[in-house]
N, C-alpha and C positions, 0 to 999 in steps of 0.2 A: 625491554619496554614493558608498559602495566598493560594488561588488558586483562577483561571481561573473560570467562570461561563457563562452558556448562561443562560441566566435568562427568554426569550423570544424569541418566532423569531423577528431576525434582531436585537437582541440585549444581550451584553455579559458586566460581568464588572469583574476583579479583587477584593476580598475582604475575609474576615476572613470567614472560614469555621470550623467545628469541626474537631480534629484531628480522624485519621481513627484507630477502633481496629480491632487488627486480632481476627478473629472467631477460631475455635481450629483449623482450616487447611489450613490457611490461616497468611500470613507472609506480614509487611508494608515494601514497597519501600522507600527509600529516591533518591529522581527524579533525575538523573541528567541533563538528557535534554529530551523533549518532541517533535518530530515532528507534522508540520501543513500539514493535510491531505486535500482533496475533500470533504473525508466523513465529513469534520468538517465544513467547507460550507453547507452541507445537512442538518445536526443537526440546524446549525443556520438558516436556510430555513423551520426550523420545519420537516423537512423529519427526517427517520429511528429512532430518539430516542421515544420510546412511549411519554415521559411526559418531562416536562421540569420546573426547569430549572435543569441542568446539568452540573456536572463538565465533560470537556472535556478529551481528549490526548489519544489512542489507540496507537500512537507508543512510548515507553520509556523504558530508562532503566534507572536503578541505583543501591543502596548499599540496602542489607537487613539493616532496622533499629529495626525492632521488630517482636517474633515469636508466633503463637501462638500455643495455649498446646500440640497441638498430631502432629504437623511439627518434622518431621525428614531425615536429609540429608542435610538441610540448618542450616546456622549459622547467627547468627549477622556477618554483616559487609562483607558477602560473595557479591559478584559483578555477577548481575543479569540481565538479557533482558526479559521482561517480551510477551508473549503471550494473546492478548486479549481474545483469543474469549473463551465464556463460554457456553458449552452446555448441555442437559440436559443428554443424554446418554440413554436415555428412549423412544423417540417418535419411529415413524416410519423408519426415515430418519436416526437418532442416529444408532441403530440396524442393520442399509444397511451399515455402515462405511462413512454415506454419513452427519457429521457430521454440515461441513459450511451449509448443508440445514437444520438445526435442526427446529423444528416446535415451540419447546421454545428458540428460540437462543435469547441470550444476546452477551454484550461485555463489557469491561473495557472502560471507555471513549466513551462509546455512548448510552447505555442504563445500565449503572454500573456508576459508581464516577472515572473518568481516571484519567492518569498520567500530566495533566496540573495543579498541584499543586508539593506542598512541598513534600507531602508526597501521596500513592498510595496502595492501597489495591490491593491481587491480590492472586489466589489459587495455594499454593505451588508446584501443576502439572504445573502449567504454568510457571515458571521461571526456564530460563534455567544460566547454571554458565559460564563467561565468563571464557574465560584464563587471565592471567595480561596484554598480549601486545594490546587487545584489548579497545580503550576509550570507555568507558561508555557514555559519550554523543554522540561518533559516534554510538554507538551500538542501538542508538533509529533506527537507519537503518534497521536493523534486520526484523522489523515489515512487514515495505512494501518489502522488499526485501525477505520477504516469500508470499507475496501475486504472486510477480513474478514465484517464483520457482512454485507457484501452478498453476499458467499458463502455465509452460510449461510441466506440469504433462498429462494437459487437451491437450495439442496440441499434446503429443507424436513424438515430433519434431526428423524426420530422419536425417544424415547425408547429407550433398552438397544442402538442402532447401535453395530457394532465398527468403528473407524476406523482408514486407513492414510496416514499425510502423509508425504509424502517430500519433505525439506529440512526445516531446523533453522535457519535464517535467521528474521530478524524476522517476517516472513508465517506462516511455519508455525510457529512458537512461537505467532501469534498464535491461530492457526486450532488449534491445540492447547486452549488456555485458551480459546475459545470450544466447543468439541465439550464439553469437561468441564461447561461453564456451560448447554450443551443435552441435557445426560443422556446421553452418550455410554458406553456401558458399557466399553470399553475405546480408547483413542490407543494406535495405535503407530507409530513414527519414524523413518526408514530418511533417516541422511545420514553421508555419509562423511569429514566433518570434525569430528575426535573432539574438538575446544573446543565443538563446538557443538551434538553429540552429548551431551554433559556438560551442559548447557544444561537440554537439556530434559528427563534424568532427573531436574535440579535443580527443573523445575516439575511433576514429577508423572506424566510418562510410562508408559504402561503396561509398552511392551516399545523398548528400542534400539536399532539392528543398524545397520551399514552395509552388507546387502545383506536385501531384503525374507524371502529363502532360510532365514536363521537363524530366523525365525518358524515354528512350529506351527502354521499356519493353512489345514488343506488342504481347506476348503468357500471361502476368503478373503474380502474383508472387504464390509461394509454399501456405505462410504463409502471411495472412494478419492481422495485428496486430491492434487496435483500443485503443488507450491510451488515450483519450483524453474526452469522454461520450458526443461529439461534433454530431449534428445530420446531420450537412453537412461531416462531415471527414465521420462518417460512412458509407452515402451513398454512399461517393465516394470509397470506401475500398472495399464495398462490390459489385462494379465491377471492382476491380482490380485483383479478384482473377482469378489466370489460372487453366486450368480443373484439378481436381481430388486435388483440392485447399483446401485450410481449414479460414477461419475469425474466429477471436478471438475477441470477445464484452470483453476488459477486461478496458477499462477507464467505469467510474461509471457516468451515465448518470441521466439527474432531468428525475421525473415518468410519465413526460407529451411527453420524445424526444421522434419521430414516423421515422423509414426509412423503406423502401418501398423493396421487393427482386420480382423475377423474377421468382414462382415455376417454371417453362418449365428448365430454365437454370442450376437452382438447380439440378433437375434431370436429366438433359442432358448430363452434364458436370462434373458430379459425386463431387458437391460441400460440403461440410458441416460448417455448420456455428455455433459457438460455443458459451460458454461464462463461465469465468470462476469469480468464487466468491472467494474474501476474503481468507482464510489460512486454509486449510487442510494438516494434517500430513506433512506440512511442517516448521512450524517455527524451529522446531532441526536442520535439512539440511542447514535453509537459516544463521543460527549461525555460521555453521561447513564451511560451501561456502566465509561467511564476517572475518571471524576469517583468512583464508587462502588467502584473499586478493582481492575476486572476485570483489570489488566494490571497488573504490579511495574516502574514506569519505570527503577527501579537496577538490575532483571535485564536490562533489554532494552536499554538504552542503555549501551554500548561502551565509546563515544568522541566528546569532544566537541574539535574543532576551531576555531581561528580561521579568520573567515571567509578569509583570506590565503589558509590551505593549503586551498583550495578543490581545486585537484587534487590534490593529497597523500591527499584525503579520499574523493576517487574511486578513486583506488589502489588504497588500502587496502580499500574496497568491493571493486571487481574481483577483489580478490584473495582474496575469503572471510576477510580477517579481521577477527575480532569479529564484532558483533552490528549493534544500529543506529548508526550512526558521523550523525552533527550536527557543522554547523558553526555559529557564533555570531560575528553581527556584530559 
């Protein structure tokens, strides 16, 4: 089968791999579209995958093409969203229900063989069953639109909260259309790329600026959002917060960003600053939330690619343009 490879840091090619068999509890996807993530910039950066090289993709979905021996509940041809993350259920952190910290963690498409090929391997606990009205290549959405809901697990976000997300990319669009869906009395949006800026006045935005400064906000906000793993956004975020405030580290930052906090003010002003990782007991929810319409797959998705221009498709990622960029095997 074709897939996607990162064969090195800083470099990836398309080309014949072997086809993938299922282990007895374990069932193959057939891809229909693959989302381009951050995380998949970091892999090619040589961060979080142990070894390389790698087939990529963490968010996808598609048809069961093949099952194996002791799978039951799934069928061939059944229409599926697949869940990356793999844990060991064993460690310390497993144990706690504190799973996304597992001390063995893996994933599909970043240290497992992902969904940026034909075909995808994947453990029959992890795929959940569409409905019919739901697209299958929209449903690659699924993925990161559970990493959202797991953010706002960690925020415990109350009613009439004034919100500030900084970045306009997929995450914070989505963390946008989730704050509105938790009663947030007002989102506002501070990203400096005016397509994407444009974006999210298109979904409702309360207030737009490409610098937090243009905002009226001088007690500032509930909830401070960080979408971006940008080390200037977050330093400014984390004096945007107003007392008895919360920050949220949820864009995925390289291992070298540094910002700088203020213990006196921390304490003073009853702040907490948080961070939330990756997908816990939420990918069911973020299925049951996309099924029901919470996100507009035609506003969010970009650009759809053949799987071929697998780097073309990262490019275009690194380089802020559009929105969710998918390739399609």
């Amino acid at each position: 089968m074709k897939a996607a490879v990162i064969t090195g840091v800083g470099t990836s090619e398309v080309t014949d791999v072997a086809d993938p068999e299922p282990g007895p509890r374990q069932v193959v996807v057939e891809v229909a579209a693959c989302g381009i993530c951050g995380t998949d910039l970091h892999i090619l950066q040589g961060e979080f995958a142990p070894t390389l090289p790698i087939v990529p993709g963490h968010e996808f979905a598609g048809t069961v093409a093949a099952l194996g021996a002791d799978v039951s509940g799934l069928e061939v041809g059944d229409r599926v969203a697949v869940d990356p993350s793999l844990y060991c259920f064993e460690c310390y952190y497993c144990r706690r229900g504190r799973n996304n910290l597992c001390e063995n963690w893996n994933a599909i498409g970043v240290s497992r063989p992902g969904g940026a090929a034909q075909y995808a391997l994947a453990p029959q606990a992890n795929c959940v069953l569409l409905p019919e009205h739901v697209s299958l290549a929209d449903a690659a959405l699924i993925e990161p639109l559970s990493c959202a809901v797991r953010g706002y697990d960690v925020l415990r976000s109350q009613l009439a909260n004034t919100v500030l997300i900084y970045g306009s990319g997929t995450m914070g669009l989505m963390m946008l259309e989730l704050a509105k869906r938790v009663g947030a009395v007002s989102v506002d949006m501070v990203e400096k790329n005016p397509e994407r800026l444009a974006t999210a006045r298109q979904l409702g935005v309360s207030g737009a600026a490409a610098s937090a400064e243009e905002f009226d906000r001088p007690r500032g906000w509930d909830l401070v959002i960080d979408a971006t793993g940008n080390a200037k956004a977050i330093q400014d975020g984390l004096e945007r917060v107003g007392k008895g405030g919360t920050f949220l580290q949820f864009g995925v930052s390289d291992y070298a960003t540094r910002a700088s906090i203020e213990p006196y003010k921390i304490y003073n002003q009853e702040i907490t600053i948080t961070g939330s990782m990756a997908v816990l007991h939420s990918y069911e929810r973020a299925a049951a939330l996309f099924a029901d319409g919470v996100i507009d797959p035609a506003v969010f998705i970009s650009d759809r690619l053949p799987l071929a221009d697998y780097g073309l498709a990262l490019e275009r990622f690194a380089a802020g343009v559009g929105r969710k960029i998918q390739v399609v095997p």
